[in-house]
C-alpha positions in Angstrom: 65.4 -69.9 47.7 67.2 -68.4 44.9 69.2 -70.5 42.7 73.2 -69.4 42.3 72.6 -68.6 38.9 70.7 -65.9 39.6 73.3 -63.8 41.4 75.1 -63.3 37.9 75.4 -60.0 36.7 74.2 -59.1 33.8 77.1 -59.2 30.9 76.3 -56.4 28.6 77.3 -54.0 31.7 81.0 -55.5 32.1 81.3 -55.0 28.2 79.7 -51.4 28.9 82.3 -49.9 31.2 85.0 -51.4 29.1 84.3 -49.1 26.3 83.0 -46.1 28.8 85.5 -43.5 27.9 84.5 -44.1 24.0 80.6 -44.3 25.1 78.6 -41.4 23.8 76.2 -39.4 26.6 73.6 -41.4 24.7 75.0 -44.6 25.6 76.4 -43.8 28.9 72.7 -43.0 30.3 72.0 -46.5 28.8 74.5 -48.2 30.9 73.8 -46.3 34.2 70.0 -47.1 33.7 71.1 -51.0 33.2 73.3 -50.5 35.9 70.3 -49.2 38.4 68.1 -51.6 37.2 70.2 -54.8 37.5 71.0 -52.7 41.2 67.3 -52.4 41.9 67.3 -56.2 41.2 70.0 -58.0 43.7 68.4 -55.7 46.2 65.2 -57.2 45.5 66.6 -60.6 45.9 68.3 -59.6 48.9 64.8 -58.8 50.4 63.5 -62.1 49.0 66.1 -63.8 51.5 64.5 -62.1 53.8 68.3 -60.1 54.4 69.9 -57.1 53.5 73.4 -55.3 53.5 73.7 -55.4 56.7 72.1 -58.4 57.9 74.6 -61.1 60.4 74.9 -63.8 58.7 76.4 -66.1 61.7 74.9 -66.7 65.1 76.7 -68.3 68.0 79.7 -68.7 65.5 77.7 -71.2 62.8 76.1 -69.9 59.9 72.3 -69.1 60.1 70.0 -72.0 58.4 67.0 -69.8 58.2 68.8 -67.8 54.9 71.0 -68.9 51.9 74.5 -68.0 53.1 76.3 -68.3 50.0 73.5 -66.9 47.8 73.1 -63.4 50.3 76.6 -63.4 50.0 77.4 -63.4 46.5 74.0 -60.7 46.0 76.2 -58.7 48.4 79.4 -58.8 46.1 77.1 -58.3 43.6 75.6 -55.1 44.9 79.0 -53.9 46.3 80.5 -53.8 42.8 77.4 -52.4 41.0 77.3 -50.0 43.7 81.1 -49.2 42.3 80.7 -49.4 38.5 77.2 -46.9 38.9 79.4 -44.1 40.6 82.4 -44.8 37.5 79.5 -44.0 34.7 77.8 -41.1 36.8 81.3 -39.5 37.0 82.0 -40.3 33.1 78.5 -38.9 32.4 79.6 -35.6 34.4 82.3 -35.4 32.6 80.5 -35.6 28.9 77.8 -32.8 30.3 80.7 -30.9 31.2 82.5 -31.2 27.9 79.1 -30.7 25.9 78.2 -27.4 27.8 81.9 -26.5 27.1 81.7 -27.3 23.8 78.2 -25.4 23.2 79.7 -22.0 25.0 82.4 -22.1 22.8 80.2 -22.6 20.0 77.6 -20.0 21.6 80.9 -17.4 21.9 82.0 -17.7 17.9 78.4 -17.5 16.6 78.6 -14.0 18.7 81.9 -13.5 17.4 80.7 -14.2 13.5 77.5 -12.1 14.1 79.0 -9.0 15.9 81.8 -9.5 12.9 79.1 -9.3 10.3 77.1 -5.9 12.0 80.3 -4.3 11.9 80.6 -4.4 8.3 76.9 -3.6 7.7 76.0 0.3 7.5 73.6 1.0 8.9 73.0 5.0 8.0 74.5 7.7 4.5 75.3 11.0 5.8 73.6 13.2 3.6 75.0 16.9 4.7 78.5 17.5 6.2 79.0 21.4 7.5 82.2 22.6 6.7 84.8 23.3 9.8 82.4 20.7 11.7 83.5 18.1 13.6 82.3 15.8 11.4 84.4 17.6 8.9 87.5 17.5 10.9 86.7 13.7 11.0 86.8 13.1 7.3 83.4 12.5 7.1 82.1 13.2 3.5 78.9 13.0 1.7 77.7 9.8 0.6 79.6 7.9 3.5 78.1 5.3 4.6 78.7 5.1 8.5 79.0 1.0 10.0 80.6 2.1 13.3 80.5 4.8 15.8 81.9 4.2 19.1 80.2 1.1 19.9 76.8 1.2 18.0 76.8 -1.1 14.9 73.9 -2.5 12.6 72.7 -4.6 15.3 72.3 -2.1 18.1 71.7 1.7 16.7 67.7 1.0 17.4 66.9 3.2 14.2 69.5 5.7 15.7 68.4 6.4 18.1 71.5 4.9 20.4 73.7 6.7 18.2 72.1 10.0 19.3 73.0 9.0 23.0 76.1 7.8 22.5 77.1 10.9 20.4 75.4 13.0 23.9 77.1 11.0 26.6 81.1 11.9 24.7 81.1 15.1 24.1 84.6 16.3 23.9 85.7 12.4 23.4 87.1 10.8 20.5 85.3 7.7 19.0 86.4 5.3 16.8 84.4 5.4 13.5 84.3 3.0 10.9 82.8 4.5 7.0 82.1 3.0 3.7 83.6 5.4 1.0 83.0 4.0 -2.5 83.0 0.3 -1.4 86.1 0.9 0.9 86.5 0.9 4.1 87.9 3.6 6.3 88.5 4.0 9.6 88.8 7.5 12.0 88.0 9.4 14.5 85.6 11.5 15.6 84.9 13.6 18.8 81.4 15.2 19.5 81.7 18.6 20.5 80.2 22.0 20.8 83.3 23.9 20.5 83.2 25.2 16.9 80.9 28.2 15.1 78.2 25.6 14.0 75.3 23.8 15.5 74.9 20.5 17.1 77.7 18.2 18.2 78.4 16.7 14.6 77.6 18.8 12.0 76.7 16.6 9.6 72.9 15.1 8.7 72.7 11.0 8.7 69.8 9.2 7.3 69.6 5.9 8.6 69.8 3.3 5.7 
């Protein structure tokens, strides 16, 4: 049979879950593999006493002679608490996956925010031809403008403008908001496609994209 000695539990897990809330995900994946192993190993010892969790360990009101009483007991305590201290570092590790996937959405969500920032100050076409009395006249627009926003297509989305040419279809007789480079300045309007004037087209203006 085993010797008493060998129902200890191994030390480096006790000094483990003292420091678990300051434990990186690293380390904590450490401790719960420690923790199942040293687990895996009472349970083994268990079997080599030929008992298990559940096994009596009294007949007819004496203690059975055919196992180590003691020793299956203290395996037991042993098991019991590692048992306890395995389901403390797998909710801790739950808890650092939850933080870290947290922590990389909000990341995720201002790298969106920085990049959609930077295509709305990119132009992305000049307008090369403005028709007087056109809408895109009435708008402000003149030539040389360079345009960087037009409802919601931007640098990133315009797909060599051809988005632009839908979205500029699927508003007539709405107002967008517009966003121009004039002379290194920026300048925000309005602008609402229509077919309501003497002109042609729902702009009147020529863009080239850039």
């Amino acid at each position: 049979m085993s010797e008493l000695s060998n129902a200890t539990i191994d030390p480096a897990i006790a000094e483990g879950l003292q420091q678990l809330k300051h434990l990186s995900i690293r380390d904590v994946d450490s401790l719960k593999k420690r923790i199942e192993k040293e687990l895996g190993s009472n349970l083994q010892r268990l079997n080599d006493e030929h008992a298990d969790m559940d096994s009596p360990l009294v007949v007819n009101g004496f203690p059975r002679d055919d196992i180590d009483v003691l020793q299956v007991r203290l395996i037991r305590r042993n098991v019991h608490m590692l048992r306890n201290d395995l389901h403390k570092v797998l909710e801790r590790s739950h808890e650092l996956i939850n933080q870290h996937f947290t922590e990389l959405q909000a990341k995720t969500r201002q790298e969106t925010h920085v990049a959609a920032d930077v295509e709305h100050r990119i132009p992305f076409a000049k307008i090369t031809e403005v028709v007087p009395a056109s809408p895109a006249a009435k708008a402000g627009f003149q030539l040389d403008d360079q345009l960087v926003l037009l409802g919601h297509i931007h640098a990133g989305n315009h797909m060599k403008l051809t988005n632009l040419q839908n979205t500029v279809i699927q508003n007539e007789d709405r107002q967008l908001p517009v966003k121009i480079i004039r002379n290194g300045r920026t300048i925000q309007t309005a602008l609402t496609p229509t077919r309501k004037w003497a002109g042609r087209g729902l702009l009147g203006c020529r863009l080239v994209e850039l």
